[in-house]
C-alpha positions in Angstrom: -16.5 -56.3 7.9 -18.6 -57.7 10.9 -22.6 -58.5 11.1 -25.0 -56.9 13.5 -23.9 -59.8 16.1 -20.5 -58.8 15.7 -19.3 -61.9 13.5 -16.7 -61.1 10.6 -18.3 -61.9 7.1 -16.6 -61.2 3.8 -18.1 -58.6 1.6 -19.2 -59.5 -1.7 -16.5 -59.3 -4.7 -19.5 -57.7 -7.2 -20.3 -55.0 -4.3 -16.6 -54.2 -3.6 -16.1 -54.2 -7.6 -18.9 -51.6 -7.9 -17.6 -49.5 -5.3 -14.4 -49.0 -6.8 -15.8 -48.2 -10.1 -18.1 -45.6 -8.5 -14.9 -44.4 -6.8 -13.6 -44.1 -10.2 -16.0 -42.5 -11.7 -16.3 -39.5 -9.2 -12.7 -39.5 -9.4 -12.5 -38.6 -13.3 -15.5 -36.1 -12.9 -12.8 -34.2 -10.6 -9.9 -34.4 -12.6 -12.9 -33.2 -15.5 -13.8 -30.2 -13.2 -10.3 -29.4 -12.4 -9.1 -30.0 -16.0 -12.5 -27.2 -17.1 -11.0 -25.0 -14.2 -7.3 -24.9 -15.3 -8.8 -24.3 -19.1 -11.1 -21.1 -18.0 -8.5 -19.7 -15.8 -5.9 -20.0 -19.3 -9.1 -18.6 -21.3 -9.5 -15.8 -18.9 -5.4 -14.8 -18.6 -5.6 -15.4 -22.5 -8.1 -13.1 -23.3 -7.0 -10.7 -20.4 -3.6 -10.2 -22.5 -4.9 -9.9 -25.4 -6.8 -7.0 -24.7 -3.5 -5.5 -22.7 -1.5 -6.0 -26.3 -4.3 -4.5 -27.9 -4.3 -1.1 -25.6 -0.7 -1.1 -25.4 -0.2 -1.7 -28.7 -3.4 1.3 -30.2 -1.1 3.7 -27.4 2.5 3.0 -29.1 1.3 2.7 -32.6 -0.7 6.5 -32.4 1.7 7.6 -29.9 4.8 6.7 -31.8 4.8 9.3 -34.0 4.5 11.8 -31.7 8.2 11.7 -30.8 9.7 12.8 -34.1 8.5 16.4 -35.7 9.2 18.1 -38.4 11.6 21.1 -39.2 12.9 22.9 -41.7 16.7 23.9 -42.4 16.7 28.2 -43.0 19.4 30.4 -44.0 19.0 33.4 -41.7 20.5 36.8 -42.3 20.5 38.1 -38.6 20.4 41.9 -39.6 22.3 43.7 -37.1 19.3 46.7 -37.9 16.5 44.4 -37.1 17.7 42.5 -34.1 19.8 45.6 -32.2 20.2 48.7 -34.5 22.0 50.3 -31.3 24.4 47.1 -31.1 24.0 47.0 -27.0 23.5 43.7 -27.6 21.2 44.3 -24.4 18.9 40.5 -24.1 16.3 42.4 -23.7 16.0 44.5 -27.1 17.3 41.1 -28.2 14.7 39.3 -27.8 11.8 41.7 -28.4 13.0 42.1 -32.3 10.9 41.1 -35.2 12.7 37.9 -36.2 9.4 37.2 -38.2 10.7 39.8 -40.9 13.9 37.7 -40.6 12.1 34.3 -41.3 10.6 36.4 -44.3 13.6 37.2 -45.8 14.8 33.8 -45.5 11.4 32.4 -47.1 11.8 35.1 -49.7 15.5 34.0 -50.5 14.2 30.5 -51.1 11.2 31.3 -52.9 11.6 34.3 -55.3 9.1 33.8 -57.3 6.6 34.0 -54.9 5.1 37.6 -54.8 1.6 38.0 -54.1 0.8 39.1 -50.6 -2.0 35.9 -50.2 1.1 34.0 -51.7 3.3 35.2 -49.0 1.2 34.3 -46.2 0.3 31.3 -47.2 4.1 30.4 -47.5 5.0 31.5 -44.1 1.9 29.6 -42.3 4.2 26.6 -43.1 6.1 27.3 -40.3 5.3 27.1 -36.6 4.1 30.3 -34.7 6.6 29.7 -32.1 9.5 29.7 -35.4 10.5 33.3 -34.8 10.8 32.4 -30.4 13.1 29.6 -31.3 15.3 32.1 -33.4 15.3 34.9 -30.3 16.0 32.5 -28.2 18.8 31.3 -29.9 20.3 34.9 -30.8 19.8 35.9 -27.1 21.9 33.1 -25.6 24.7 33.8 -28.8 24.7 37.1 -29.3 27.9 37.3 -31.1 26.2 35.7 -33.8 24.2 39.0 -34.9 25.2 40.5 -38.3 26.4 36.7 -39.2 24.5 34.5 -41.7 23.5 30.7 -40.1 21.5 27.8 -40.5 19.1 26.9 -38.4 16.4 24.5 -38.3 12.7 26.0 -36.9 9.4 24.0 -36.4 6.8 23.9 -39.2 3.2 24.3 -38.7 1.9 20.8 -37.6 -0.5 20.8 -40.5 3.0 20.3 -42.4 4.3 17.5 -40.0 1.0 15.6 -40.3 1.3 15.7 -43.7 5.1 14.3 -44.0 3.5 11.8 -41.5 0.7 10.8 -44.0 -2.1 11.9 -41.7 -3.3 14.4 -44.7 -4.4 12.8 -47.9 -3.0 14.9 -50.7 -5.4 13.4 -53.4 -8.4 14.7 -52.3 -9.9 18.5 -53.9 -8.6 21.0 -52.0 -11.8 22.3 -50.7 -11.3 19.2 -48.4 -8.1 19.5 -47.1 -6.5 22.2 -44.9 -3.3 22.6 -47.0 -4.1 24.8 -50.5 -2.4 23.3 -53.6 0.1 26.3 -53.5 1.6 25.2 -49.9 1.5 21.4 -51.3 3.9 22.7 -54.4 6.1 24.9 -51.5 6.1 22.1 -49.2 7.8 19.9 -52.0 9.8 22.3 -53.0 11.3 22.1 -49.1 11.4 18.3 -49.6 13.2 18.0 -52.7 15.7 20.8 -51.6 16.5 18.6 -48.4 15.9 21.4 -46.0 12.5 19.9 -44.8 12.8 16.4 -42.7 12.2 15.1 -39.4 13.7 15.4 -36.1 13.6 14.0 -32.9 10.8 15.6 -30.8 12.8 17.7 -28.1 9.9 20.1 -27.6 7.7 17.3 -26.8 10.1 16.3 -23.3 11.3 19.6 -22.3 8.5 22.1 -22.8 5.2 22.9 -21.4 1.9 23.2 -22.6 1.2 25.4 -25.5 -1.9 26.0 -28.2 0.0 24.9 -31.0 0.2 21.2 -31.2 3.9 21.5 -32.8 4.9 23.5 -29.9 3.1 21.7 -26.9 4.8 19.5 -24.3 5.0 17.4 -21.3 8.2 19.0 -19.0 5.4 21.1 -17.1 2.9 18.0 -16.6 6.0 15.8 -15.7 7.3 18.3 -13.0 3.8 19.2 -11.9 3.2 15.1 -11.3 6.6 14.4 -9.8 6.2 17.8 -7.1 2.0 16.7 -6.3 3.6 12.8 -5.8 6.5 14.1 -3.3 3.9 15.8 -1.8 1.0 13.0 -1.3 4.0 10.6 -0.6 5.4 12.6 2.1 1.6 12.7 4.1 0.2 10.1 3.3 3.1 7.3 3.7 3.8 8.8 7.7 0.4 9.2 8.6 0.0 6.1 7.3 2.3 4.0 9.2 1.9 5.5 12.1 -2.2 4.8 12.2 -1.5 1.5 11.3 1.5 1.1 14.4 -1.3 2.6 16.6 -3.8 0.7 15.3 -2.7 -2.9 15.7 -0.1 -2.5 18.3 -1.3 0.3 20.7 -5.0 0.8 20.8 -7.2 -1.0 22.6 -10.2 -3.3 21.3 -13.3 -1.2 21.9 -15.7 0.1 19.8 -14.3 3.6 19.1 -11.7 1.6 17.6 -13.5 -1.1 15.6 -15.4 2.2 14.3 -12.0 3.9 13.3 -11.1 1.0 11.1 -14.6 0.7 9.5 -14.5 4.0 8.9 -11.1 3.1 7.3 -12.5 0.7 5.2 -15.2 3.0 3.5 -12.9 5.9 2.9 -10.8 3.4 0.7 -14.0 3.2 -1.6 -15.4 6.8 -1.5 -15.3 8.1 -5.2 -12.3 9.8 -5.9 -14.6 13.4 -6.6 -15.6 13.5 -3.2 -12.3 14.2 -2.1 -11.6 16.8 -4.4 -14.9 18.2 -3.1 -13.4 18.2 0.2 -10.2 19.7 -1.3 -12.1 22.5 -2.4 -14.1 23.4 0.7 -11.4 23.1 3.2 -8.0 23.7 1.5 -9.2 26.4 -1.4 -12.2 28.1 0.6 -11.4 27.4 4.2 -7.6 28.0 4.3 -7.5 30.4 1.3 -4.6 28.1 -0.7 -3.3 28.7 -4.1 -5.7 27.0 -6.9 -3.8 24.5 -9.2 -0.9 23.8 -7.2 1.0 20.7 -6.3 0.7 21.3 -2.4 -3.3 21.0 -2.6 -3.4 18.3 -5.2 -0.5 16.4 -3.1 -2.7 17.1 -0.2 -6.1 15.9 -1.4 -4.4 12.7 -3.6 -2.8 12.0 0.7 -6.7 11.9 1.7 -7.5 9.4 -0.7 -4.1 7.2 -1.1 -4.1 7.4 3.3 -7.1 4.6 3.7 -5.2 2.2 0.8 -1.5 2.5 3.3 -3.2 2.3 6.4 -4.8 -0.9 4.9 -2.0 -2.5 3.6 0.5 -1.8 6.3 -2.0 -3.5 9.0 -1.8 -6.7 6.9 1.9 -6.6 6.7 2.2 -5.8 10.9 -0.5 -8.7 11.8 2.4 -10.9 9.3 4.9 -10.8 11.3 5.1 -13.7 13.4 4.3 -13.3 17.4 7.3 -15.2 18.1 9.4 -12.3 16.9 7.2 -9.8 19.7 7.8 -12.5 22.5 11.3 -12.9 22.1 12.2 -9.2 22.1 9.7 -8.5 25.2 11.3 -11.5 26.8 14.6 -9.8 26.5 13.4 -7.0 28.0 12.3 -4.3 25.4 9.5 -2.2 25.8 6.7 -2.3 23.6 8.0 0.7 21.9 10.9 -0.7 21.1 9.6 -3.9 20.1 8.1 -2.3 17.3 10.9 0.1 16.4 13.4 -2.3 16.0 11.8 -5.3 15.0 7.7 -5.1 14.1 8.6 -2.2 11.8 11.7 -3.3 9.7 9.6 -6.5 9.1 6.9 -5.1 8.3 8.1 -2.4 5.8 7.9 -4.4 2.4 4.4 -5.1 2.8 4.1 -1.2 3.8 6.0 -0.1 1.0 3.3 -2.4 -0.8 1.0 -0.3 0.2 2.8 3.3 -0.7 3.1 1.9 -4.2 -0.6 0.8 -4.8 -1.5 4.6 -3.1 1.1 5.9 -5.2 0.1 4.8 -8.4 -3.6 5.0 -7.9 -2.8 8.7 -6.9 -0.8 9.2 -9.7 -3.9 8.4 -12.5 -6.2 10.6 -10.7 -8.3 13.3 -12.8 -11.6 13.9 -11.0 -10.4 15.6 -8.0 -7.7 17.6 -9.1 -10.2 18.9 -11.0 -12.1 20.5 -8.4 -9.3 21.8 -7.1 -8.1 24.1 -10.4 -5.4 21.8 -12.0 -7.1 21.7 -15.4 -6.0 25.6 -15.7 -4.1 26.0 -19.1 -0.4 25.9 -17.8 2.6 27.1 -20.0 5.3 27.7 -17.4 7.5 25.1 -15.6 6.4 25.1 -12.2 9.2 25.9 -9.8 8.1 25.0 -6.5 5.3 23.7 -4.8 2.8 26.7 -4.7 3.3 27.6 -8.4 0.7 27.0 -11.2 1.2 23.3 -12.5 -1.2 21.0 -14.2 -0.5 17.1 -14.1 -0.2 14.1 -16.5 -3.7 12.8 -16.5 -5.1 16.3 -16.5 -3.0 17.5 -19.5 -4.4 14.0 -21.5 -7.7 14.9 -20.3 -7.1 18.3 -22.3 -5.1 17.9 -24.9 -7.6 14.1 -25.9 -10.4 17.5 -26.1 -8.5 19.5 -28.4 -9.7 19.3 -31.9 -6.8 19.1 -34.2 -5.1 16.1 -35.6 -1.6 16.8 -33.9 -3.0 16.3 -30.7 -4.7 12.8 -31.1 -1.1 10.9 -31.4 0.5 13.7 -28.6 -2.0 12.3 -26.0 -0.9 8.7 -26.8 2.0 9.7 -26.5 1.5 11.5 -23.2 -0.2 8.4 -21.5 3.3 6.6 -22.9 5.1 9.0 -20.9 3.1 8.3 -18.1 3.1 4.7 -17.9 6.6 5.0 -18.4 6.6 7.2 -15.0 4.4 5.1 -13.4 6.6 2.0 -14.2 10.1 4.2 -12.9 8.1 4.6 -9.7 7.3 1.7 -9.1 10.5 0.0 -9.8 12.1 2.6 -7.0 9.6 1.0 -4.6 10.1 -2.7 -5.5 13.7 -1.6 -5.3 13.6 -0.4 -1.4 11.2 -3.2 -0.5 13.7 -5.8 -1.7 16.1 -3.9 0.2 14.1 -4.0 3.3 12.9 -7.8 2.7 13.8 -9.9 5.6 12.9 -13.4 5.9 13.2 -15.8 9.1 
């Protein structure tokens, strides 16, 4: 190093020494911090997982059960006299005939001995309400079967299934339980006979909503979800893209727009009930449209998925590289078609980024299609998209308020069944925008 006159002198070995050991010493204090960083951020994904396996795991283990039920294995007399005494076999006086006294008989053939009218009752409240439906329905779409003798397996009562399940303690009095000691000697009766056991829950997939736990399913959620989604994808996704196109290619730099895209901004963190509000003032009361169908919830979960694509598809247009612009306007395209034929296929994983986070954030929405009438009480399969339907996180929301046992492990089992739709749509999406991926 040199002096103040500008003569070279030779530092010190002791001071150069001590330099290099504070150098060191800072050194290991940063590989220390970086070495405390690395172990939170393992900490934090550690603990983050955990919890995931724990909510996953509290889902499949109550939810589980939910997809097996219980039936019983009946002989059935179809009595010609009972189902059509005038043998028109018309489906109509088919399927208005007592099959109850049917199920009696059958009851009756199994269990002679019973004989007391409380006796009786009690006997045939181990099977579902819906039994003597599943047997009409049967008899209606064979009705060369009437006069014949059959088996056929109906539904029990889903006291009975949660007690084959062990939800029911049998060794308590039986003042505390909901199943007398008489059903308990019936029920094993059915057991040791073999004609009582478990079944795969078919209801549970292809049905809609019911009052009866053992009859209640998801097919009317599941179509009601999938019509409001085609809906909300098919507004929202366009209108999207489009604002977005406008937005960073097209409009000019002036405060109308800088207040569009604040105004963007916000609307991606307005509560989602504010929206259903809106919903319910312009598309219910303003327009007069049907309450609790999938064309107003698709159209209120477009409002509030619209903000989270418009977003997202900005950042994937400003990340495609000017060069790619300036080489297709120095070939002559117009800006129009600069965008059409380049900006935009570039561009459209990032977008379809951005449909799947609206998507899926659409898709676990409650509040607002609330507010609109979706948490009506649905039985029938919606067929189109002004017809009554209900959705998956609505028909959690009701059944997780239903006091009986049966439905606690059929709303885990309903949040399976959405995650599990949630995961098929996404997987679509990552599918197109690998598709569309292009890379230069």
């Amino acid at each position: 190093m040199t002096d103040v006159a500008g003569k070279f002198t030779v530092e010190p070995f002791s001071a150069s020494a001590e330099k290099r050991e504070r150098f060191n010493r800072l050194l290991k204090k940063r590989y220390a911090a970086e070495a405390r960083f690395k172990m939170w951020g393992i900490v934090a994904v550690s603990v983050a997982v955990v919890f995931l396996v724990l909510l996953l795991g509290s889902i499949l283990l109550q939810g589980a059960s939910a997809f097996s039920t219980t039936k019983v294995e009946l002989e059935l007399y179809l009595d010609p006299a009972v189902i059509d005494p005038q043998g028109t076999k018309d489906p109509q006086t088919i399927a208005s005939a007592d099959y109850n006294q049917i199920l009696r008989a059958s009851m009756s053939k199994l269990f002679p001995e019973v004989q007391g009218r409380r006796e009786r009752r009690d006997m045939m409240s181990l099977l579902s309400s819906g039994a003597a439906y599943e047997v009409a329905g049967h008899v209606r779409d064979n009705p060369d079967l009437i006069g014949q003798t059959i088996r056929f397996e109906v539904l029990t009562d889903d006291l009975v299934d949660m007690l084959r399940k062990g939800y029911i303690e049998r060794n308590v009095p039986e003042a505390d339980r909901k199943l007398n000691d008489f059903q308990l000697g019936i029920y094993d009766k059915l057991v040791a006979t073999g004609a009582l056991g478990g079944a795969f829950n078919t209801e549970l997939i292809t049905t809609g909503d019911s009052r009866e736990p053992e009859n209640a399913g998801l097919w009317g959620a599941v179509v009601g979800s999938f019509l409001t989604l085609v809906v909300t994808l098919g507004i929202a996704f366009p209108l999207g893209v489009m604002a977005a196109v406008y937005l960073e290619e097209f409009a000019p730099k002036n405060r109308i727009t800088d207040m569009i895209e604040v105004n963007i901004n916000n609307l991606a963190a307005v509560p989602s009930i504010v929206f259903g509000l809106l919903g319910l003032a312009v598309f219910l009361n303003f327009f007069g449209m049907p309450r609790s169908a999938p064309v107003v919830g698709g159209l209120v979960l477009a409002l509030q998925a619209l903000p989270i694509i418009i977003i997202a598809s900005r950042a994937a247009i400003k990340a495609v590289p000017p060069s790619i612009r300036e080489a297709a306007l120095g070939m002559g395209a117009s800006p129009l078609q600069t965008v059409m034929h380049h900006t935009l296929p570039l561009s459209m994983p990032g977008m379809l980024t951005g449909a799947i986070l609206g998507m899926a954030h659409a898709l676990g929405e409650t509040a607002p299609l609330l507010m609109i009438g979706m948490v009506a009480f649905i039985v029938d399969i919606p067929s189109g998209f002004s017809s009554p339907a209900t959705v998956l996180p609505v028909q959690i929301y009701l059944w997780a308020d239903s006091p009986e046992r049966a439905f606690v492990e059929k709303t885990s089992a309903a949040i399976i069944v959405l995650l599990l739709f949630l995961i098929s749509m996404n997987a679509i999406a990552i599918y197109l925008r690998k598709k569309f991926e292009r890379k230069w």
